[in-house]
C-alpha positions in Angstrom: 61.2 -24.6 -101.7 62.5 -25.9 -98.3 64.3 -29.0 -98.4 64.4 -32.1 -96.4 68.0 -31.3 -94.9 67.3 -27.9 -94.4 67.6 -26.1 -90.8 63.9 -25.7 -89.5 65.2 -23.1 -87.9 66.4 -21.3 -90.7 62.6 -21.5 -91.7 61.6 -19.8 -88.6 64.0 -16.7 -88.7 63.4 -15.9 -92.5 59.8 -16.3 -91.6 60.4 -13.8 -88.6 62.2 -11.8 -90.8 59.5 -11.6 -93.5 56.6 -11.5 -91.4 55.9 -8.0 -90.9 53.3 -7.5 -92.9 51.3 -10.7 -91.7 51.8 -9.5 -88.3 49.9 -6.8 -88.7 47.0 -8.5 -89.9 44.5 -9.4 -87.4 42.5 -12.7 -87.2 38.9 -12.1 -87.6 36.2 -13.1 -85.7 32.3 -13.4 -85.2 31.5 -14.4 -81.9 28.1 -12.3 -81.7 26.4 -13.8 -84.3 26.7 -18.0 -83.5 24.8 -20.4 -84.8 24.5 -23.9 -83.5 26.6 -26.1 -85.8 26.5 -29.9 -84.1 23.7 -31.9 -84.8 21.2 -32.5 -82.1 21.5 -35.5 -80.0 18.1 -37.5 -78.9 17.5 -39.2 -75.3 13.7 -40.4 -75.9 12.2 -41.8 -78.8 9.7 -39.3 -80.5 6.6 -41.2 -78.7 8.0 -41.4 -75.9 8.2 -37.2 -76.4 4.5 -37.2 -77.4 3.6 -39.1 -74.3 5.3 -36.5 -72.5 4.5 -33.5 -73.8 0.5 -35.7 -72.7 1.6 -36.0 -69.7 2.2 -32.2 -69.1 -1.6 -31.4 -71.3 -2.9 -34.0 -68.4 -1.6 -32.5 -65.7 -2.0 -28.7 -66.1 -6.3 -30.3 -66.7 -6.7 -32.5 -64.5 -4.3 -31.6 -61.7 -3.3 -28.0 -61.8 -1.1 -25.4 -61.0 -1.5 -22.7 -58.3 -1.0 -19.5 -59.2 -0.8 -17.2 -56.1 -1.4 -13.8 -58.4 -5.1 -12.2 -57.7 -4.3 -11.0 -61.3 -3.0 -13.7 -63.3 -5.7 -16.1 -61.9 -8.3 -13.4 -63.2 -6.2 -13.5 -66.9 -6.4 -17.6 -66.9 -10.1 -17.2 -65.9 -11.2 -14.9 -68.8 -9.4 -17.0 -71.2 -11.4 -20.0 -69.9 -9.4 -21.8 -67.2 -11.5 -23.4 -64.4 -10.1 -21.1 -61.3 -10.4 -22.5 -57.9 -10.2 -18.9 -55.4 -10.0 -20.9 -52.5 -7.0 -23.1 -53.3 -5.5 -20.6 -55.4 -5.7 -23.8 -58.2 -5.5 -22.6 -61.9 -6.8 -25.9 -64.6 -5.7 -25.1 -67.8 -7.0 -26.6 -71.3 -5.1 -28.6 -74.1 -7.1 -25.8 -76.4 -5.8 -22.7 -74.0 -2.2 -24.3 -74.2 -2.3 -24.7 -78.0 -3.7 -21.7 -78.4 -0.5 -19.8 -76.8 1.6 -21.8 -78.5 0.2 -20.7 -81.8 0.9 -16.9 -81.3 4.4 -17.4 -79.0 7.0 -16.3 -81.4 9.3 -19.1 -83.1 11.9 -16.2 -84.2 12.5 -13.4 -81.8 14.5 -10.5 -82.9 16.1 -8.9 -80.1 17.5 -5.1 -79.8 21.0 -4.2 -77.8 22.2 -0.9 -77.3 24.4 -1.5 -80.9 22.7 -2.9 -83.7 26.0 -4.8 -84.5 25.3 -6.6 -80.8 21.0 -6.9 -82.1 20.7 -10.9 -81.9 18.0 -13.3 -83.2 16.4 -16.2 -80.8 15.4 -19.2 -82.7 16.1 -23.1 -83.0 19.5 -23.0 -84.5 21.0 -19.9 -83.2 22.9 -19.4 -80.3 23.7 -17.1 -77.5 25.4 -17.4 -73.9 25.3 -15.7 -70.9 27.9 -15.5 -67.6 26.8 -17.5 -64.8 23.9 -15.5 -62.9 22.2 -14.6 -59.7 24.8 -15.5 -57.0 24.9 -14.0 -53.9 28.8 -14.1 -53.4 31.7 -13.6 -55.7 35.0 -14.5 -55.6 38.0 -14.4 -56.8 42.1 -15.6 -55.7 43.0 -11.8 -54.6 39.5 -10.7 -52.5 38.3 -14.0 -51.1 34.7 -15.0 -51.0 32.1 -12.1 -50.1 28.4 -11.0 -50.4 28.6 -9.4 -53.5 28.3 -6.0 -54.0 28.0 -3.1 -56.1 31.4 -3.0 -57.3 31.0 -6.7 -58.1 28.2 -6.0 -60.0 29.9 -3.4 -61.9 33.3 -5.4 -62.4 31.4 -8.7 -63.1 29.8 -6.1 -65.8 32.7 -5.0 -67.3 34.0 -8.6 -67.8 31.3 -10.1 -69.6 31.0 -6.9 -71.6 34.8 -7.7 -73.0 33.8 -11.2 -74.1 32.2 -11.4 -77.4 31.0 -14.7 -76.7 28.8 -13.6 -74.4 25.7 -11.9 -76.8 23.5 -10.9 -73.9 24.0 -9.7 -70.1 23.1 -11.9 -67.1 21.5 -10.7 -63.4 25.5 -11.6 -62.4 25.9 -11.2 -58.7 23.5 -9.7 -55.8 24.7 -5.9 -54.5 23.6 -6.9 -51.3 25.0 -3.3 -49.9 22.5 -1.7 -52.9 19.1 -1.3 -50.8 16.7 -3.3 -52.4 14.2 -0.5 -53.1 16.7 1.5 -55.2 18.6 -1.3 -56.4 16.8 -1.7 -59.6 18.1 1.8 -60.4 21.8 0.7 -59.7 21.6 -2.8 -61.6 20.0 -1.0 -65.1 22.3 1.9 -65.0 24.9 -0.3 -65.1 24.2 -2.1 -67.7 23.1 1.0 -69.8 26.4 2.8 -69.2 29.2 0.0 -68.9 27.8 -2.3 -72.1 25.8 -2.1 -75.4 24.6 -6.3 -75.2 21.4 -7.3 -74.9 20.3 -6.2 -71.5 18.5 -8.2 -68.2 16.0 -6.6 -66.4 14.9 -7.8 -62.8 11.1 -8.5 -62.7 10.4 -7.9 -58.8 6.8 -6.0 -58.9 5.3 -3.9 -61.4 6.6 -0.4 -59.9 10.2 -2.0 -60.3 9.8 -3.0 -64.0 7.9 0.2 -65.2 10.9 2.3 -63.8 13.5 0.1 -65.9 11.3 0.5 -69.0 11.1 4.1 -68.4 15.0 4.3 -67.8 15.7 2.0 -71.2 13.2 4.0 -73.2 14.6 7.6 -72.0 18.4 6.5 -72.6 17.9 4.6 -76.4 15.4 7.4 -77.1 12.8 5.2 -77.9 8.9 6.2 -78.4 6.8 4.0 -76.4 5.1 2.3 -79.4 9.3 1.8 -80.6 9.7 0.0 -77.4 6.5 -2.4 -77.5 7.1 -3.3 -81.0 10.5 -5.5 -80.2 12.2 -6.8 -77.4 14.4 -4.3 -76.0 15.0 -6.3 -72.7 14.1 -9.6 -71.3 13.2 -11.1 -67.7 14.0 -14.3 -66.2 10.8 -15.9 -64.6 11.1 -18.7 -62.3 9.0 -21.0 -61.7 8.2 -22.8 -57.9 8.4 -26.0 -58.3 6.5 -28.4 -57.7 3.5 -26.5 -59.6 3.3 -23.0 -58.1 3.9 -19.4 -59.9 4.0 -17.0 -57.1 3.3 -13.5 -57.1 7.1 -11.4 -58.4 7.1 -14.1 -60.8 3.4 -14.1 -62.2 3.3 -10.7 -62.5 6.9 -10.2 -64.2 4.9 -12.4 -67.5 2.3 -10.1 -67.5 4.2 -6.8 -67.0 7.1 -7.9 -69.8 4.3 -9.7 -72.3 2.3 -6.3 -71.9 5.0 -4.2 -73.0 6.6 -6.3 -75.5 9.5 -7.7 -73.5 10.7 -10.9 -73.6 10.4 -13.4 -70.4 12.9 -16.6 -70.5 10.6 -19.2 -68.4 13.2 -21.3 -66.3 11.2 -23.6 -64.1 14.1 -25.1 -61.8 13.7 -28.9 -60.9 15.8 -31.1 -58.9 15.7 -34.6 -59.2 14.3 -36.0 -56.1 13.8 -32.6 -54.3 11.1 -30.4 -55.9 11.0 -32.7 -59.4 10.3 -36.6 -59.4 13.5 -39.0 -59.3 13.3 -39.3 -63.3 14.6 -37.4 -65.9 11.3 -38.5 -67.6 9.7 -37.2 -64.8 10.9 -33.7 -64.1 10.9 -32.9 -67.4 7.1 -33.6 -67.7 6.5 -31.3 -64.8 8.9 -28.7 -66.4 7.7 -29.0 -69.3 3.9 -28.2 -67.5 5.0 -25.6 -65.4 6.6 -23.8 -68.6 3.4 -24.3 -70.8 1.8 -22.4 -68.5 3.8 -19.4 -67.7 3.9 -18.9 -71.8 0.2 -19.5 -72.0 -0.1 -16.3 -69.4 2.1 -14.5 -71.4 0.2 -14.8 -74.8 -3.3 -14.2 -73.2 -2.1 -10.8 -71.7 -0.6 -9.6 -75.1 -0.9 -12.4 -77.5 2.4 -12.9 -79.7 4.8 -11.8 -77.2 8.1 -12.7 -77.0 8.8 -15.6 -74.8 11.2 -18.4 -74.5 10.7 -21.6 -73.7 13.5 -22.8 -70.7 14.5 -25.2 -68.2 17.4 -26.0 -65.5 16.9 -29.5 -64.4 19.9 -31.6 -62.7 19.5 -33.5 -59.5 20.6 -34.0 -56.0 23.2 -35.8 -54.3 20.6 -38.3 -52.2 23.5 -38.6 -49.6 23.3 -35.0 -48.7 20.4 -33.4 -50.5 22.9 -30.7 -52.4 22.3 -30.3 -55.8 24.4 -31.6 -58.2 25.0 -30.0 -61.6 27.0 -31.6 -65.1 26.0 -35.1 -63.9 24.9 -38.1 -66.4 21.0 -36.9 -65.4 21.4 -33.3 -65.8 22.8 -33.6 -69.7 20.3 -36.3 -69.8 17.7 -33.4 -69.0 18.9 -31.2 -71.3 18.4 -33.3 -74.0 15.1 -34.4 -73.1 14.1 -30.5 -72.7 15.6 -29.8 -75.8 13.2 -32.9 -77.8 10.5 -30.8 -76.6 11.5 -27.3 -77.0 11.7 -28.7 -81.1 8.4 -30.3 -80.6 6.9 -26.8 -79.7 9.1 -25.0 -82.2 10.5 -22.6 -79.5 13.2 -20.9 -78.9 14.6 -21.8 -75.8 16.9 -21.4 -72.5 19.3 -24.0 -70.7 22.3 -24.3 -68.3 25.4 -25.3 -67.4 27.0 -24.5 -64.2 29.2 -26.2 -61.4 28.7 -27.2 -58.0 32.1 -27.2 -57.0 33.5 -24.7 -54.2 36.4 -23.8 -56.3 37.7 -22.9 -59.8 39.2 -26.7 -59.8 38.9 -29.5 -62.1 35.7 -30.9 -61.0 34.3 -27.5 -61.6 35.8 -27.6 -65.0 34.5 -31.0 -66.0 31.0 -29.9 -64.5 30.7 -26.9 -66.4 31.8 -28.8 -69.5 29.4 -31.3 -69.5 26.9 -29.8 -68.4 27.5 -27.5 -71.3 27.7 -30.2 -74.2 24.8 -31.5 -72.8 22.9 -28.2 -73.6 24.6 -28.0 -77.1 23.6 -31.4 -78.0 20.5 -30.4 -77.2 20.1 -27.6 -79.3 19.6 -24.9 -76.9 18.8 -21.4 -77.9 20.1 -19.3 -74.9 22.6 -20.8 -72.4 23.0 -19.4 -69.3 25.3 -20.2 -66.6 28.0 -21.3 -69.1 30.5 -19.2 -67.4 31.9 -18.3 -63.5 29.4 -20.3 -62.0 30.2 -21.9 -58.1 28.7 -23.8 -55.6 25.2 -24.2 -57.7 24.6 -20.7 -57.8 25.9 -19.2 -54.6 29.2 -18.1 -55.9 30.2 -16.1 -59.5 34.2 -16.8 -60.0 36.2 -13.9 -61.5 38.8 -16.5 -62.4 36.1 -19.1 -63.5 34.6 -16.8 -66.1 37.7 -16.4 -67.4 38.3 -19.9 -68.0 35.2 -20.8 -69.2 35.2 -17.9 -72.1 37.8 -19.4 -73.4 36.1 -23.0 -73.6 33.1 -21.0 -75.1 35.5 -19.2 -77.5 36.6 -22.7 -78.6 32.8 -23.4 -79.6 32.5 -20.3 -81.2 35.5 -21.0 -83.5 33.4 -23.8 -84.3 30.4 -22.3 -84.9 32.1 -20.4 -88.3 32.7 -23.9 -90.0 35.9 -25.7 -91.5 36.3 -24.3 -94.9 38.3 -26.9 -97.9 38.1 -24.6 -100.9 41.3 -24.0 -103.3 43.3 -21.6 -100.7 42.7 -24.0 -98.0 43.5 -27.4 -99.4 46.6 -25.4 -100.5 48.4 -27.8 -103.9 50.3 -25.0 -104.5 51.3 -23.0 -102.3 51.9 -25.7 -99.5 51.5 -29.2 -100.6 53.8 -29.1 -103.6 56.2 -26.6 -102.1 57.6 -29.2 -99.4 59.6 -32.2 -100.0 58.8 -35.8 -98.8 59.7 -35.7 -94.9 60.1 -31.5 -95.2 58.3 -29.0 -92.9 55.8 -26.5 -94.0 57.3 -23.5 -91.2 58.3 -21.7 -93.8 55.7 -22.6 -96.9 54.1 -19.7 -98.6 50.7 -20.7 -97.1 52.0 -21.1 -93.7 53.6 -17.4 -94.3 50.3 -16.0 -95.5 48.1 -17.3 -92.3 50.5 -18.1 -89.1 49.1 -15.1 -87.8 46.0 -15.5 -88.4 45.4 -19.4 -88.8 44.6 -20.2 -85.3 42.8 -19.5 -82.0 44.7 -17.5 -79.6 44.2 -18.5 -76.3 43.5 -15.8 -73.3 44.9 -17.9 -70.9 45.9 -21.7 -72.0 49.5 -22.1 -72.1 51.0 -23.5 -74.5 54.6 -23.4 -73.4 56.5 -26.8 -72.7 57.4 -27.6 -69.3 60.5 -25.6 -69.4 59.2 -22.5 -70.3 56.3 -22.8 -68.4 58.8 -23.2 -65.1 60.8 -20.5 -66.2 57.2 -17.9 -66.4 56.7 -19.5 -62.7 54.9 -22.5 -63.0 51.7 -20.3 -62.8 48.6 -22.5 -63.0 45.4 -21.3 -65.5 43.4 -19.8 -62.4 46.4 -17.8 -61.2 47.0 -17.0 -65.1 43.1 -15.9 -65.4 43.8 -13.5 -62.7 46.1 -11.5 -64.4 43.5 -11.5 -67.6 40.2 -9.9 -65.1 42.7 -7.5 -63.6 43.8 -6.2 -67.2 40.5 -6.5 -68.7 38.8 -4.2 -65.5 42.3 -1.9 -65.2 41.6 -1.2 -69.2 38.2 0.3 -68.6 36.5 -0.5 -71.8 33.1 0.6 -72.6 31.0 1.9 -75.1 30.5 5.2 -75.8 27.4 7.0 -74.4 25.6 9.8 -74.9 26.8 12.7 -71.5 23.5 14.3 -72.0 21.5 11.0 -71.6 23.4 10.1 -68.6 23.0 13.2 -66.7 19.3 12.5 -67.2 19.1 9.0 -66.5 21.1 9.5 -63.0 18.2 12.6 -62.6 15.4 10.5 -63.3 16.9 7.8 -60.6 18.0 10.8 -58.2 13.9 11.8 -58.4 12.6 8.3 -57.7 15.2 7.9 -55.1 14.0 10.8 -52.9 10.6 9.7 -53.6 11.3 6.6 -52.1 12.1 4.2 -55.0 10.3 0.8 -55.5 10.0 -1.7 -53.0 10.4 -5.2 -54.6 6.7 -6.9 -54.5 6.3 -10.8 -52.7 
């Protein structure tokens, strides 16, 4: 039993002494598994919801979307929209819309190349993805650039090592990939460097059918194995204010006709391409989305498809947008009232506009992030490396951002208070009135394990930390990307399967690849 005048210290060298076998234990963790644990936060009242979710029903009857696909207009107009060839204007029924919405899947069971990385969409679960679709990366050592393929390959690896991060992300552009091959470049990546949940580009129908055929041929999967569950999913975006244009239109039909899943993002600025109101842009979300999974379940009718939106605002001095403000978690939450009131899985965003792994870009990504939490969000992208509103992926930001998103995991696996924890024994009643509890047997059994370990928070006190150099957390987070892409982690892959996926891309290449449609 330690005593009141005894040496803390002496506590801390018998426990270094003795610890031998705790430090071989290791702390045990499910990040790939999460499940949303806080309690979700309301920003309308529930009529005020209803009238919304009207407002959208009114809108898509009475004033329409335009849907600039020959096809898709020809798939609205056999299941009984009133089609308008001339403007291009699709009017869509309150019975068409809750039609969809009664074959859309509430539960979507997705496959990854492991089954221990297989994840489940649905209210309540959770999953996040690295920031996505910049055209630049950047990072203290290399500067700011176009990205390329190595970025796309590096900004691979990383959010491969993550746990936290359950499915892939379209990362960064190659720009010095051409764009008719660079489909082949993007999947093979992700096929060989990670076993998560993979993205697929939806840029024309000759694009997607050679990703399918790549994904099936490399999991050795039948075609009817394939179409039966989600083995891939698309992000479709939506023009806003009320258009679908012709990539996007026909990436729902081409992913809802062979069973993949499309995340419908419609992204709306406040006061730009949305009205000035989060009650506003949220109804014309809201529309936009409705429709775009009402395509998807009259093509194949109970395909998988999540409900999404990335709604923030603009700064009206300058017209940039502005993302973790008041109106953007504001958003979120309204997006998430309605998501519930459909029963849909569904897809938000954080995200930063600052130019610079900095506090502001921090406190952006933060909020913006709780907002989506709060809000109950399924899938949230952008939660990690994400500059500038979307022109820039941050080695160094991803970094620190996983380990915020770590935090929330730890969270996720809920406080436990039974006998071992509350500890009578073996801590409370082993330490005298103003004693420590350094060396207590409970503090001996879990000091290794107790805690979160940071990958790059220090904890040191000023002294220390000058002594290590005074390194801030971006310079730290360097170091962590450098020895996380100078590891070289991946999972292991078949030899035979890659000789003949980099055959089968080889052939198309020399045939002259796919051009992305527009």
């Amino acid at each position: 039993m330690v005593t009141e005048n005894q040496d803390p210290a002496q506590g801390r060298r018998r426990r270094r002494r003795g610890a031998s076998t705790a430090r071989e234990l290791k702390r045990e963790v499910d990040y790939r598994h999460l499940r949303n644990p806080f309690p979700v936060m309301d920003v309308f009242a529930p009529d005020q919801i209803a009238d919304m979710h009207d407002a959208s029903l009114r809108l898509l009857e009475d004033l329409g979307i335009r849907v600039l696909l020959p096809e898709a207009r020809q798939v609205f107009a056999r299941g009984g929209a009133r089609v308008d060839e001339t403007s291009e204007m699709v009017h869509i029924g309150r019975d068409m819309i809750a039609a969809a919405l009664a074959t859309a899947p509430k539960t979507i069971s997705c496959r990854a190349g492991a089954r221990n990385r297989d994840l489940v969409l649905e209210l309540g679960s959770l999953a996040f993805q690295p920031g996505a679709g910049a055209p630049h990366a950047t990072d203290l050592e290399r500067g700011r650039r176009p990205g390329s393929a190595r970025d796309y390959r590096e900004y691979t690896q990383l959010a491969h090592h993550f746990d936290v991060f359950q499915m892939m992300s379209p990362s960064v552009e190659p720009q010095d990939v051409p764009t008719h091959v660079r489909h082949y470049f993007t999947t093979e990546t992700q096929l060989t460097l990670t076993d998560k949940f993979p993205f697929l580009f939806a840029r024309g129908t000759p694009q997607s059918l050679d990703n399918f055929e790549m994904l099936c041929d490399f999991r050795g999967l039948s075609d009817d194995e394939f179409r039966a569950t989600p083995h891939s999913y698309t992000i479709i975006n939506t023009n806003s204010p009320r258009t679908l244009d012709v990539p996007m239109a026909q990436g729902l039909i081409d992913f809802a006709r062979y069973g993949q899943m499309s995340i419908v993002t419609p992204f709306t600025l406040m006061g730009a391409m949305a009205p000035i109101t989060v009650a506003g842009s949220i109804t014309l979300s809201h529309a936009e989305a409705l429709a775009s999974i009402a395509l998807t379940q009259l093509v194949n009718p109970g395909a998988p498809v999540c409900y999404g939106t990335f709604t923030s605002n603009v700064d009206m001095k300058t017209g940039a947008p502005a993302f973790g403000t008041p109106a953007h978690f504001q958003a979120s939450l309204a997006a998430g009232q309605l998501a519930r009131h459909l029963g849909l899985p569904w897809r938000s965003a954080a995200g930063s506009a600052s130019n610079l792994n900095d506090v502001q870009a921090a406190n952006e990504n933060q909020f913006g992030l709780w907002g989506c939490l709060l809000a109950g969000a399924t899938v949230i992208i952008h939660s990690a490396g994400w500059l500038e509103g979307g022109l820039t992926v941050s080695y160094e930001k991803l970094v620190t951002d996983a380990e915020v998103l770590n935090m929330v995991a730890e969270l996720c696996a809920g406080a436990q208070a039974g006998t071992d924890e509350i500890g009578f024994e073996n801590a409370l009643a082993q330490v005298e009135p103003s004693g420590h509890f350094f060396a207590a047997p409970q503090t001996m059994e879990r000091y290794n394990t107790e805690f979160y370990e940071p990958i790059v928070h220090d904890y040191a006190n000023f002294g220390t930390w000058t002594e290590r150099g005074a390194r801030d957390a971006t310079t730290r987070a360097t170091d962590v990307w450098k020895s996380i892409l100078a590891a070289d982690t991946r999972p292991a892959v078949d030899p035979v399967r890659v000789e003949a996926l980099r055959a089968f891309i080889e052939k198309r290449t020399a045939e002259g690849g796919a051009p992305p449609e527009s």
